[in-house]
C-alpha positions in Angstrom: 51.5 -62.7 22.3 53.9 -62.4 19.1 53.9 -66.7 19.5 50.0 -66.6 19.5 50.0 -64.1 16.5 52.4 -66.3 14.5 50.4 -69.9 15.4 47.1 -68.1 14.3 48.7 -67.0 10.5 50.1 -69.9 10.3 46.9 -72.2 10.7 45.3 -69.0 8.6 47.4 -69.7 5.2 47.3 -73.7 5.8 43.4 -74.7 6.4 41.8 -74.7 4.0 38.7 -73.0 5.7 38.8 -69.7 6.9 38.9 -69.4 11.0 36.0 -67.4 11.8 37.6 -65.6 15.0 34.3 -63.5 16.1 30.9 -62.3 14.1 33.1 -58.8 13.9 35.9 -59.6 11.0 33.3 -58.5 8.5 32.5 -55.4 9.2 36.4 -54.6 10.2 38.8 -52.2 9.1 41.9 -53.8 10.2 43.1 -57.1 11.4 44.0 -55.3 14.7 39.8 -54.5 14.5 39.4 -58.2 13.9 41.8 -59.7 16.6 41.0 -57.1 19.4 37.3 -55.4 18.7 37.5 -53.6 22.0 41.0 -52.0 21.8 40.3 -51.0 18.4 36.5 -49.1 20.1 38.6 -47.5 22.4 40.9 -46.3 19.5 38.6 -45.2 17.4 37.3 -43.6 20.8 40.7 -41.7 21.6 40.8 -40.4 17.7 37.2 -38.7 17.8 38.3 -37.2 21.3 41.1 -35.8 19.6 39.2 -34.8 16.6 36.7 -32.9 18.7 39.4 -31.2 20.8 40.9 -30.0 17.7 37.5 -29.1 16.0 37.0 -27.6 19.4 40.7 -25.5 19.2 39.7 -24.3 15.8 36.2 -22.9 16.8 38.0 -21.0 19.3 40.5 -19.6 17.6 38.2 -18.9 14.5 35.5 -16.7 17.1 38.9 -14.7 18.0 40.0 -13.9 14.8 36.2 -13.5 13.2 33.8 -12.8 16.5 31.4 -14.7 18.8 28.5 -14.6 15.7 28.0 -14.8 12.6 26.6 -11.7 10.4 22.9 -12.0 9.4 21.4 -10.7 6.4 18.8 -8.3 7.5 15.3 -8.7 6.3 13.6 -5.3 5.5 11.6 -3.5 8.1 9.3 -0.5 8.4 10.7 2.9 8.3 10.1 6.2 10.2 7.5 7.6 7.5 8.4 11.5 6.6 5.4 12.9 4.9 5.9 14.6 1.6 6.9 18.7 2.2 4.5 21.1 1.7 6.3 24.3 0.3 5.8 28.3 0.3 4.2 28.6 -3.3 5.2 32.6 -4.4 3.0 34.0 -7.2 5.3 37.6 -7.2 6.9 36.1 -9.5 4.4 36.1 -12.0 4.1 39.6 -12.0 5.8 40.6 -15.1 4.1 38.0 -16.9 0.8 39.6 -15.8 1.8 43.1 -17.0 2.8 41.7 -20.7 -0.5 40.4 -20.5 -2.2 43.9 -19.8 -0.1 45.6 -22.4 -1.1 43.0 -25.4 -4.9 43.5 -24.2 -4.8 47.4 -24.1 -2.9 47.4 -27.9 -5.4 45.4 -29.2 -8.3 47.6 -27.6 -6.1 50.5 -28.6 -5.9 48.9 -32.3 -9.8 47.9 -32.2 -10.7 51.3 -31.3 -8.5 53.3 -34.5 -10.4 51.2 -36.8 -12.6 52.9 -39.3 -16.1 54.0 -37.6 -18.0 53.3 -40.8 -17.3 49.9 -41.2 -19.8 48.0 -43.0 -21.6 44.9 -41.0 -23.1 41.8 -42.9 -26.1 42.1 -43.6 -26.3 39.3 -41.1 -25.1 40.6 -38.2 -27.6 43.7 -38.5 -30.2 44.5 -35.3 -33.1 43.1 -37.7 -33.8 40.7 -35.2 -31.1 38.0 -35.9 -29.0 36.1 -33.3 -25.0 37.4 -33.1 -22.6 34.9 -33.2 -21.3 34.5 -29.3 -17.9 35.2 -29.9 -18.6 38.4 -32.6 -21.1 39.4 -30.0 -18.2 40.4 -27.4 -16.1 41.7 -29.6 -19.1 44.1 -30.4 -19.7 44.7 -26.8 -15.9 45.2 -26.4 -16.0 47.6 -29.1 -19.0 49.3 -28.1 -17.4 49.9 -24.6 -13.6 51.4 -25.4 -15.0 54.7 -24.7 -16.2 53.4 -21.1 -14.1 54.3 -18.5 -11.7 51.0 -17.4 -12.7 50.0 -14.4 -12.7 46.4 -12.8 -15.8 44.4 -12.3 -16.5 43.7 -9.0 -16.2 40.1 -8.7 -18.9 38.5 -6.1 -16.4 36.1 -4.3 -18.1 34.7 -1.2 -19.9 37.9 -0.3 -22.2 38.3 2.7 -25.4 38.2 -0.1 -23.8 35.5 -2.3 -21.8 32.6 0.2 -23.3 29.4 0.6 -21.6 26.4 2.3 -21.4 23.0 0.5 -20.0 20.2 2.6 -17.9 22.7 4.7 -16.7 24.6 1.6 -17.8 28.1 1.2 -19.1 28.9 -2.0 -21.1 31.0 -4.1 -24.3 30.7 -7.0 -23.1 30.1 -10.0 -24.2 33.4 -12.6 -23.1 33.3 -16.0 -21.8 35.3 -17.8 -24.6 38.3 -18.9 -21.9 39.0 -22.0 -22.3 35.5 -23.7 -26.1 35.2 -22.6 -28.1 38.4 -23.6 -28.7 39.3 -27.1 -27.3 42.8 -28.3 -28.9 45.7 -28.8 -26.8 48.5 -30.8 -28.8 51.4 -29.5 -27.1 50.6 -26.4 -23.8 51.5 -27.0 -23.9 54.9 -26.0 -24.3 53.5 -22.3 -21.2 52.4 -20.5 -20.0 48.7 -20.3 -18.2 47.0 -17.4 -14.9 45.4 -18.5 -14.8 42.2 -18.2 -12.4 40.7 -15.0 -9.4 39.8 -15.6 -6.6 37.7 -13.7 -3.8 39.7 -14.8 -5.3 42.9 -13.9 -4.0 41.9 -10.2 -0.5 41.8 -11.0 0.1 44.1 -8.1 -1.7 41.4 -5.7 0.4 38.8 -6.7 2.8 38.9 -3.7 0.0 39.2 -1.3 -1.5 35.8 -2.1 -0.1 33.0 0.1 -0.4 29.2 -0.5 1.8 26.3 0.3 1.4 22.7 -1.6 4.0 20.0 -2.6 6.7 21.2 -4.8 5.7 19.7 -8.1 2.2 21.3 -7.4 3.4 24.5 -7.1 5.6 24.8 -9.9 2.7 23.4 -12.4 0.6 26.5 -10.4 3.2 28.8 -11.6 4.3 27.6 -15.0 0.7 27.7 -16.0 -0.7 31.2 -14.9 2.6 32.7 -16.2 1.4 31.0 -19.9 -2.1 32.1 -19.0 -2.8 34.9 -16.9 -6.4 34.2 -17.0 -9.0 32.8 -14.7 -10.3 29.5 -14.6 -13.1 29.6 -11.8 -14.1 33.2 -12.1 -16.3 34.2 -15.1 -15.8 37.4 -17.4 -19.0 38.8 -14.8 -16.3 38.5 -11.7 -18.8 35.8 -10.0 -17.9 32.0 -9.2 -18.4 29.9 -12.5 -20.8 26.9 -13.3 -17.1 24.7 -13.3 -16.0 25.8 -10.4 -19.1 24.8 -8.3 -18.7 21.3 -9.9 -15.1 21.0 -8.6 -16.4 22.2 -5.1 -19.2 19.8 -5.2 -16.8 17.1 -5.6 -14.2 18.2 -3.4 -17.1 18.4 -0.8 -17.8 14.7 -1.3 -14.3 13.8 -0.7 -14.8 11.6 2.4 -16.8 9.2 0.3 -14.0 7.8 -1.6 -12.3 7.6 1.3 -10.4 11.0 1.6 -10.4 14.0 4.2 -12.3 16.5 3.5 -10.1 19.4 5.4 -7.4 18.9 2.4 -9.5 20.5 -0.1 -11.1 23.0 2.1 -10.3 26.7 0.6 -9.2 29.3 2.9 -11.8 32.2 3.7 -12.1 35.2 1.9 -14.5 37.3 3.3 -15.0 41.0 1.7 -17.6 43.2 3.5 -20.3 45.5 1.5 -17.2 48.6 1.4 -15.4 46.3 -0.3 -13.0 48.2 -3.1 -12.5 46.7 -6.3 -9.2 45.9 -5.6 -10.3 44.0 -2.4 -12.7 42.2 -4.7 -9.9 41.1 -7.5 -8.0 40.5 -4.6 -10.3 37.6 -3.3 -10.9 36.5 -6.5 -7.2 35.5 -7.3 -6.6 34.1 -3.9 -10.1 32.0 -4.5 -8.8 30.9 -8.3 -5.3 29.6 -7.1 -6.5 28.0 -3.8 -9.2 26.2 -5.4 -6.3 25.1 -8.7 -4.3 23.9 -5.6 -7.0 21.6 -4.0 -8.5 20.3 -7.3 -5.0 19.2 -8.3 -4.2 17.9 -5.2 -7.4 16.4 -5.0 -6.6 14.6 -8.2 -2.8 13.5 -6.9 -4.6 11.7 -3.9 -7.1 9.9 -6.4 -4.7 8.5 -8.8 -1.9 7.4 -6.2 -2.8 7.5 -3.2 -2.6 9.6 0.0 0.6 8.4 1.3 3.8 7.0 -0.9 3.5 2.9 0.1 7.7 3.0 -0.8 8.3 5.6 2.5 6.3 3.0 5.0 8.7 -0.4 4.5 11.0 -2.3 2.5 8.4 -4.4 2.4 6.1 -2.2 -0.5 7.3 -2.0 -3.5 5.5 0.2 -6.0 6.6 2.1 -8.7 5.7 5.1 -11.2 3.8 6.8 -8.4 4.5 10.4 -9.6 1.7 12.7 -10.7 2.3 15.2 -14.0 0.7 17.9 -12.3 1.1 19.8 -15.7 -0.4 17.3 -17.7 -3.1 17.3 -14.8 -3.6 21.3 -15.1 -4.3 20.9 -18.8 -6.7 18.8 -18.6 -8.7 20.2 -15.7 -8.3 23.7 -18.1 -9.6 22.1 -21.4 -12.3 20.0 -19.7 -16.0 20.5 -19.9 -17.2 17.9 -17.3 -14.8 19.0 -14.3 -16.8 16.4 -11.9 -16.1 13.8 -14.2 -12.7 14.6 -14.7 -12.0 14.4 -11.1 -13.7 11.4 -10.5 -12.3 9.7 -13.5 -8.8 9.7 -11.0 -10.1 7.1 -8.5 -9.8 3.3 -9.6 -11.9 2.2 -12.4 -11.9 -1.1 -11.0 -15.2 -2.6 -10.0 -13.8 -4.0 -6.2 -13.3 -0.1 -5.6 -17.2 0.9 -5.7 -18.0 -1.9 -3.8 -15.5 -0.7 -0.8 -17.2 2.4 -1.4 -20.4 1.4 -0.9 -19.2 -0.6 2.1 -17.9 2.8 3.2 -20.8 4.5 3.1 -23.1 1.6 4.8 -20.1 1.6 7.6 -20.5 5.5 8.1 -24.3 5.0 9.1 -23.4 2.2 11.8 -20.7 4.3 13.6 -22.7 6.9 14.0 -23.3 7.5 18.4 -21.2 4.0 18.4 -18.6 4.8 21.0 -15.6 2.3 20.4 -14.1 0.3 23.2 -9.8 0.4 23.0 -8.0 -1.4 25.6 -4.8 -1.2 25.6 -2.3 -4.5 24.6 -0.5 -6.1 27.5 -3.6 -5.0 30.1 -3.5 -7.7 32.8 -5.9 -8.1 35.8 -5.7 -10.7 38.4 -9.0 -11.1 41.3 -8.2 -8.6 44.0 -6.7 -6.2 42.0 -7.4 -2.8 40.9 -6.9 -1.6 37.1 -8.4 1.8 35.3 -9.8 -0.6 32.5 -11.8 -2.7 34.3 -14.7 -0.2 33.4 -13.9 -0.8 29.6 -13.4 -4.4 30.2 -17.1 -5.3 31.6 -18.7 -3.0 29.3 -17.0 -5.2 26.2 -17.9 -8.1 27.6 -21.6 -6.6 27.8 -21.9 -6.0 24.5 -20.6 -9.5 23.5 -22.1 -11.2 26.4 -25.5 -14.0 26.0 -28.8 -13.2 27.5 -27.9 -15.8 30.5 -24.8 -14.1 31.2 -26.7 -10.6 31.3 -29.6 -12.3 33.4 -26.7 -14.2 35.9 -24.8 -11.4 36.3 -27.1 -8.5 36.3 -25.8 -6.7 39.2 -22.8 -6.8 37.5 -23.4 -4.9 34.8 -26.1 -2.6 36.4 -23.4 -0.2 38.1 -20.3 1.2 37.1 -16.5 0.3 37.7 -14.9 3.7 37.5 -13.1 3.0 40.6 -11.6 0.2 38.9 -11.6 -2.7 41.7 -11.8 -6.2 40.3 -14.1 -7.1 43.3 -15.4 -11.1 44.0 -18.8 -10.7 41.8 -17.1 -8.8 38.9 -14.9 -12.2 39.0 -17.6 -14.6 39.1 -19.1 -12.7 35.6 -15.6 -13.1 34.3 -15.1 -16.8 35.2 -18.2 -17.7 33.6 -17.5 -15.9 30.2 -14.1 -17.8 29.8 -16.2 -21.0 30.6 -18.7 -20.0 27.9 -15.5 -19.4 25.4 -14.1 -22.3 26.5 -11.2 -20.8 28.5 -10.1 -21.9 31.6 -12.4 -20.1 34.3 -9.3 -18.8 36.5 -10.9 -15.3 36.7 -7.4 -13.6 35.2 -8.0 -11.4 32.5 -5.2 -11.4 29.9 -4.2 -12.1 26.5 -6.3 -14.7 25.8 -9.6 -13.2 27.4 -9.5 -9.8 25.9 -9.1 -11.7 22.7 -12.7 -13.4 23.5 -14.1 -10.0 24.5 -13.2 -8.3 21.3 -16.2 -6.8 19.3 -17.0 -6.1 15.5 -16.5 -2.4 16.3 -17.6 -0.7 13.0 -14.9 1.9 13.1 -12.1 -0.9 12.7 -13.6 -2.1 10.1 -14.3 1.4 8.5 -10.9 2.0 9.2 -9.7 -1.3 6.9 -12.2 -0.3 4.1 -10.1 3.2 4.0 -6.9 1.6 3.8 -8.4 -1.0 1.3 -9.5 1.9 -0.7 -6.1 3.8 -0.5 -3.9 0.9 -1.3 -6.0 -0.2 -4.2 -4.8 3.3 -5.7 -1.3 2.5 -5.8 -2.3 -0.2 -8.1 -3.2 0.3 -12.1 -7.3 1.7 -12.5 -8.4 -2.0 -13.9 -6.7 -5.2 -11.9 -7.5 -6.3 -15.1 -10.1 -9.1 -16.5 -7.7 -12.2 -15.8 -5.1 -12.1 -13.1 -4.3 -13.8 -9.9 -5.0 -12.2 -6.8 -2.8 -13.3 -3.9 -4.8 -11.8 -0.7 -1.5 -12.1 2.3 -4.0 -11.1 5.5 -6.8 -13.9 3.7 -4.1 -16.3 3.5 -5.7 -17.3 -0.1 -4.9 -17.1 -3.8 -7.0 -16.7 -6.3 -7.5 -17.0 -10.2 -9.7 -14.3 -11.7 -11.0 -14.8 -15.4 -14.0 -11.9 -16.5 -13.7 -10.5 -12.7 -15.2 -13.7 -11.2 -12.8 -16.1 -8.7 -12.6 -19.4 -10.8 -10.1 -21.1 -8.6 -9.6 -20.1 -5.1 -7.1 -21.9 -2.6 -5.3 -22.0 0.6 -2.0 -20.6 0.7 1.0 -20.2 3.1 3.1 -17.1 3.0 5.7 -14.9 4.7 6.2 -15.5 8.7 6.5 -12.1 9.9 10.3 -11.9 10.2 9.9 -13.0 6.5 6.8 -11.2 5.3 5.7 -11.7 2.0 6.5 -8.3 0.0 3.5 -5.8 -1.6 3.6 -5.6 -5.2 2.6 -6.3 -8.2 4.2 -8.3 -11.6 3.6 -10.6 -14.4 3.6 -14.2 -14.6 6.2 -15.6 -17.1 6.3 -19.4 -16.8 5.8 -22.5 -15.1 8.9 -25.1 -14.2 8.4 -28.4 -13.6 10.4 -30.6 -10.6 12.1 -27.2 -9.7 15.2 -26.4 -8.6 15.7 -24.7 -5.7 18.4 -22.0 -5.7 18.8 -20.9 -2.0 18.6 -17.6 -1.2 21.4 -15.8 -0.1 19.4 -14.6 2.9 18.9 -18.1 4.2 22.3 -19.4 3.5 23.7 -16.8 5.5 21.0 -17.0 8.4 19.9 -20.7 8.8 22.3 -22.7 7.4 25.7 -20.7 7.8 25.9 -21.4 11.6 25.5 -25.1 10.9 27.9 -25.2 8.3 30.3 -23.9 11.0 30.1 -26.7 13.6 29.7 -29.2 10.4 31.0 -28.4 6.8 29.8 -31.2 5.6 26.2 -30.2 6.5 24.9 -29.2 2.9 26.9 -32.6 1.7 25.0 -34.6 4.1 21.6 -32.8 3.0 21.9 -33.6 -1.1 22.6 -29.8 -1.7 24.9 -28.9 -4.7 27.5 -26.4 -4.1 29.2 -24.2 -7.2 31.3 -21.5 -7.0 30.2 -18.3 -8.7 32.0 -19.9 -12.4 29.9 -23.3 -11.8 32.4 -25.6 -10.9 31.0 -28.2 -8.5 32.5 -28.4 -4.7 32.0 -30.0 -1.3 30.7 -27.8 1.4 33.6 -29.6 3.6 36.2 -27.8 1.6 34.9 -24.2 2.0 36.2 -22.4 5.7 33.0 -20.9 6.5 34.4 -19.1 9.5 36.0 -16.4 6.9 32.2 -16.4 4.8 30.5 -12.7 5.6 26.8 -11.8 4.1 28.5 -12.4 0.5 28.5 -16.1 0.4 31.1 -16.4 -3.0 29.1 -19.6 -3.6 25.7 -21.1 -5.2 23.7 -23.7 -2.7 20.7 -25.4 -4.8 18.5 -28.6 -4.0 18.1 -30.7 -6.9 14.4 -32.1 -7.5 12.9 -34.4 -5.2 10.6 -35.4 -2.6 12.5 -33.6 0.1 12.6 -30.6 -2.2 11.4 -27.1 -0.4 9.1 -26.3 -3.6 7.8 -29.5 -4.4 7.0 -30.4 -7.5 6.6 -27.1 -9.0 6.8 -23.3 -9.4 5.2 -20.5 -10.9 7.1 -17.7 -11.9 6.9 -14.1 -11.9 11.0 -13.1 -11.9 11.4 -10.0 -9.0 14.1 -8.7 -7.0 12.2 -10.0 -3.9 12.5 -13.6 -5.3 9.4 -14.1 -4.6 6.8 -16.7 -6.5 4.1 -19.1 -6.0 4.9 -22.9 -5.7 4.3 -26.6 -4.6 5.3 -28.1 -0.5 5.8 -31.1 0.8 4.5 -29.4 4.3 0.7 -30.1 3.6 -0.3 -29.7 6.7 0.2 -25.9 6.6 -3.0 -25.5 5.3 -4.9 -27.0 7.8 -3.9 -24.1 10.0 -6.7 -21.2 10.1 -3.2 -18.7 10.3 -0.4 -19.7 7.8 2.3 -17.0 8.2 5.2 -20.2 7.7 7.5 -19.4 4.9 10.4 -17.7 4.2 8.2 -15.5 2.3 6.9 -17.1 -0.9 3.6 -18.0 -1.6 2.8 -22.2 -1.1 -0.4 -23.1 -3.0 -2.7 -26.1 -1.6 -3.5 -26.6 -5.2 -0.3 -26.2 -7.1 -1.4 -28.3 -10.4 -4.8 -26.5 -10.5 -3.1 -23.4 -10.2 -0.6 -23.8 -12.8 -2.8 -25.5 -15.2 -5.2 -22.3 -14.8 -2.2 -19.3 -15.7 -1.0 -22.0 -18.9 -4.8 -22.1 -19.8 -5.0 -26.1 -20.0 -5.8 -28.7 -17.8 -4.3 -30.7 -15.1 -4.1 -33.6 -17.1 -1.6 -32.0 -19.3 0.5 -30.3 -15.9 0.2 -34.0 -14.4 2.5 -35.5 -18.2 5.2 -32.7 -17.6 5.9 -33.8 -14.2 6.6 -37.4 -15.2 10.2 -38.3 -15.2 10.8 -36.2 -12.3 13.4 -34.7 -15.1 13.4 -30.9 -14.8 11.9 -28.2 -17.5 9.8 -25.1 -18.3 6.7 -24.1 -20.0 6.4 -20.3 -20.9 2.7 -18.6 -21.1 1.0 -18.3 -24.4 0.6 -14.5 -22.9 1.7 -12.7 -19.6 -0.7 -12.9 -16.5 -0.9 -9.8 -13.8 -0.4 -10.8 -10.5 -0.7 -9.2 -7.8 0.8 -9.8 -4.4 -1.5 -8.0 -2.1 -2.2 -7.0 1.5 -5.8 -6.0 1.5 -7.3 -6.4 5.0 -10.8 -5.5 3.8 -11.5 -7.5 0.2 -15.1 -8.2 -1.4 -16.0 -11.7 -2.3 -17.1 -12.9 -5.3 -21.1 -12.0 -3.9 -20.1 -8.2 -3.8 -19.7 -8.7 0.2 -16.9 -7.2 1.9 -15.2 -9.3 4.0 -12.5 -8.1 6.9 -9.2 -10.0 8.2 -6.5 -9.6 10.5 -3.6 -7.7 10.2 -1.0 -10.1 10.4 2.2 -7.9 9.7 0.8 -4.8 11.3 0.7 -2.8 8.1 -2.3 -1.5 9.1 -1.5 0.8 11.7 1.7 1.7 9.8 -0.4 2.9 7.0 -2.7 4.4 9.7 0.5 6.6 11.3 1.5 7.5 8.0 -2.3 9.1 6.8 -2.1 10.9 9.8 1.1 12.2 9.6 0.7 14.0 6.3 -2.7 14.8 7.7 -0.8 16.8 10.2 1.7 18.4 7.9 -1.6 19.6 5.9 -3.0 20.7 8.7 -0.1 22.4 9.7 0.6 24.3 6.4 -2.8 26.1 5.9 -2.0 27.6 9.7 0.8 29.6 8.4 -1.2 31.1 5.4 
């Protein structure tokens, strides 16, 4: 061999051509590679074998020292929903306040009546026949009457003669006030006057009156009657006033903005024809702070909501939902259009009126409809027996064609009560899959029950509810430009004067990602973008392929910094030893293989969420697009963009040449809104209904009746 080796070198230095030896020297290593391919394969071979077995030793040994898995970033998730506390609201306390009160009104009758006797009137203010000023006129009266014996007027407080019901809340004719209405006549004064009714004369009631509301509530209830020991609802005559019958009119129309009526509904307090005047003062404090407590609460509901969004998921995210009851109280006391006042609470945004129209057509259609629920995962096969076949056949009658009714008439002539999934019942079955075009096997599961589903009216009355109570944790006005990202519609949307002028396709949030609820402001647009990987998805995705190859994110074109910015190679990090808290920054420069495309749209948030370009069109030829990580992909990215900047597409189109990187701010901040609205109106006024993709519907369902419940449950220990 060595003899062989030597004559080959030898000829090698003196020809003056090169020896070709095989058509593998030029793509060799070595002259061993040249000379012997094979040995040098089976080399190479023995090396990687090694390699592995020591890649293979180090896995091992790093899952002993760090664990068979890897630690995920968990995404957020629904929470158990604790409804807001309803506590023991104690008026005893306001007692000595109402007793101050009574001693400053008896000094100054005390001071009124020591005044001279002869005083001279005006001329003006004689009994020739001229009008008294209103508020002279009761002090006259008041005067007239100090030498009446005090007694309380009895205050007519849902009486036997008085009570009427409005909307399920008891109430009584407005009178007013005979003091402020009547002219006076001096010659009367010798008769004795009623005085008029007064809150603070029932400082010894105080600790009889028993109410429970949220905490906030309660305290505005008490800092306010302890400044003002005076009623609100009741009239100086001791009957129900003109303002109070507007609040109770309202209160009573409750269930058309989409609320309960029950959580305004005052407790009874009935007073029979023996009734003392105690008894009467009595009722007529418990009737002014139970109707203050379901006005303001009423109010609370309108402005924010029913529910706080923040207690349902991590994935809503609204802020500032706290109510000034004080601010509230002040302005229900100074106001002198209550109605309006209360309705001035709800949205002022157009989309609401339409959802409560919608509401109200919706309540007509329900009525005598009795919904058909079927419970998920039902599953029948021929021969069998199930307690829903009942419900099943009667679905599928009510979506069924006149020649299945006519086929199958038999069928649907008698009742399945006992539930057996007999030979004709199958036959009916296996020709509504073939008229759905489902395979006619006669098994009714997933896929059939899907078919069978009706538009039951109280679903979709249900969604306009919900519609209308998450449109209340946003501002009153959407406002008259803003985008309007609809998740359960899949679609985006520019609005400019309340009309949709761009509407598109979009992608967002698969539901182990969902796209969060909120709303922002859109900053500016960036051209061949970046894109920074979220820690979330470097820990999740690509962590566990970083472990069996370091080199991955090398390999992929990523860029990898540490925290200071100093570029590295993913081969020379040990991500074994990485936790949640990757000490590194992974971004994909711009590209054609970049995850945003060829740009984004910006509105900064701690869910790092935005709207931006794919190169995965074919998303939006899917009817369902639940696909991302949870940002929002836009089928029309350029139209989009040029929209928010206010130019054209032209002008988006010349700042993406170069494929060079950069930003372009807005001439002036753009809401947007980030929504989950499974009941929206188009742009014709109609409302129109989708799925409920992430379930947040029945979340937001369990959570309105669990602080229905707790409301429920507080007026029973009154």
């Amino acid at each position: 061999m060595r003899q062989l080796l030597a004559i080959i070198l030898a000829t090698t230095f003196l020809s003056s051509e090169p020896i070709v030896i095989n058509s593998e020297p030029a793509q060799a290593r070595s002259l061993f590679e040249a000379l012997f391919p094979r040995a040098a394969e089976r080399r190479r071979a023995r090396r990687e074998r090694s390699r592995r077995r020591e890649r293979e030793f180090q896995i091992r040994e790093r899952r002993r020292q760090y664990g068979t898995s890897t630690v995920k970033i968990k995404s957020p998730s629904f929470k158990q929903y604790v409804p807001t506390s309803l506590v023991a609201v104690k008026f005893g306390g306001l007692a000595g306040s109402f007793v101050d009160h009574e001693k400053k009104l008896q000094t100054e009758k005390a001071a009124e009546a020591a005044a001279p006797a002869n005083k001279t009137v005006p001329a003006e203010e004689t009994t020739a026949g001229l009008a008294i000023d209103t508020q002279e006129q009761n002090s006259v009266v008041e005067t007239l009457s100090n030498d009446a014996p005090q007694t309380e007027a009895v205050p007519a407080v849902e009486t036997a003669a008085a009570e009427q019901t409005t909307g399920g809340i008891e109430t009584a004719d407005p009178v007013q006030p005979t003091l402020v209405s009547q002219p006076v006549e001096l010659e009367a004064a010798a008769e004795p006057e009623v005085s008029p009714v007064r809150l603070s004369a029932g400082s010894s009631h105080l600790s009889e009156i028993k109410l429970r509301a949220r905490k906030p509530l309660g305290k505005a209830l008490l800092d306010h009657y302890k400044a003002n020991p005076s009623f609100i609802w009741i009239n100086e005559s001791g009957r129900i006033s003109a303002k109070a019958n507007a609040a109770l009119r309202v209160l009573a129309d409750a269930e058309s903005y989409g609320l309960r009526i029950e959580d305004y509904a005052l407790p009874l307090m009935r007073v029979g024809d023996d009734a003392s005047e105690a008894d009467l003062l009595r009722a007529s404090m418990a009737f002014e702070f139970a109707l203050s407590a379901a006005v303001l609460r009423y109010m609370a509901d309108a402005r924010n909501g029913y529910v706080d969004p923040n207690k349902i998921s991590g994935y809503h995210d609204f802020g500032e939902l706290d109510v000034n009851y004080k601010t509230l109280l002040k302005d229900v006391v100074a106001s002198q259009d209550i109605g309006e006042q209360m309705l001035g609470q709800h949205p002022q945004d157009e989309v609401f009126e339409k959802l409560r129209r919608e509401l109200a057509d919706l309540r007509k259609t329900v009525v005598g409809y009795d919904s058909i629920i079927i419970p998920d995962g039902t599953f029948i096969r021929p021969g069998q027996t199930s307690d829903q076949l009942e419900n099943i056949v009667e679905s599928i009658r009510r979506k069924a064609s006149l020649k299945l009714l006519s086929d199958h008439f038999d069928v649907f002539a008698v009742t399945h009560d006992e539930g057996v999934y007999s030979d004709g019942v199958v036959a009916m079955i296996r020709d509504f899959q073939k008229s759905k075009n489902l395979r006619p096997d006669g098994i009714v599961g997933k896929n059939t029950l899907a078919k069978m589903q009706t538009s039951d009216p109280n679903v979709r009355l249900n969604k306009v509810i919900y519609a209308m109570e998450r449109l209340r944790w946003h501002p009153d006005q959407l406002g008259s430009t803003h985008v309007f990202i609809n998740q359960p519609a899949y679609r985006a949307s520019y609005v400019r004067n309340g009309k949709a002028k761009l509407s598109m396709r979009a992608v967002v949030g698969k539901p182990a990602n969902q796209t969060s609820f909120f709303y922002d402001k859109i900053e500016y647009v960036e051209y061949n973008p970046y894109w920074g990987v979220p820690q979330s998805i470097i820990v999740n995705e690509m962590l566990p392929k970083l472990i069996n190859n370091p080199y991955y994110l090398d390999n992929q074109g990523y860029e990898i910094t540490t925290l200071r910015g100093t570029p590295i190679s993913s081969g020379s990090v040990d991500w074994w030893s990485i936790g949640t808290k990757v000490p590194y920054n992974v971004r994909q420069p711009p590209g054609p293989k970049n995850a945003l495309g060829e740009l984004k749209i910006m509105f900064p948030n701690k869910h790092s969420i935005y709207m931006h370009d794919t190169p995965a069109k074919n998303l939006f030829q899917r009817d369902a697009r639940a696909f991302s990580h949870g940002c929002v992909r836009l089928a029309q990215p350029r139209a989009m963009a040029a929209a928010v900047l206010g130019s054209d597409i032209n002008q988006v189109e010349s700042r993406l040449i170069g494929g060079l990187n950069n930003k372009q701010e807005l001439n002036k901040e753009i809401p947007v809104y980030v929504a989950y609205f499974t009941a929206w109106p188009n742009d014709n006024g109609r409302v129109e209904f989708y799925g409920d993709v992430y379930g947040r519907d029945k979340a937001l369902s369990k959570a309105m009746k669990m602080e229905a419940d707790t409301r429920e449950r507080a007026r029973g220990v009154l």
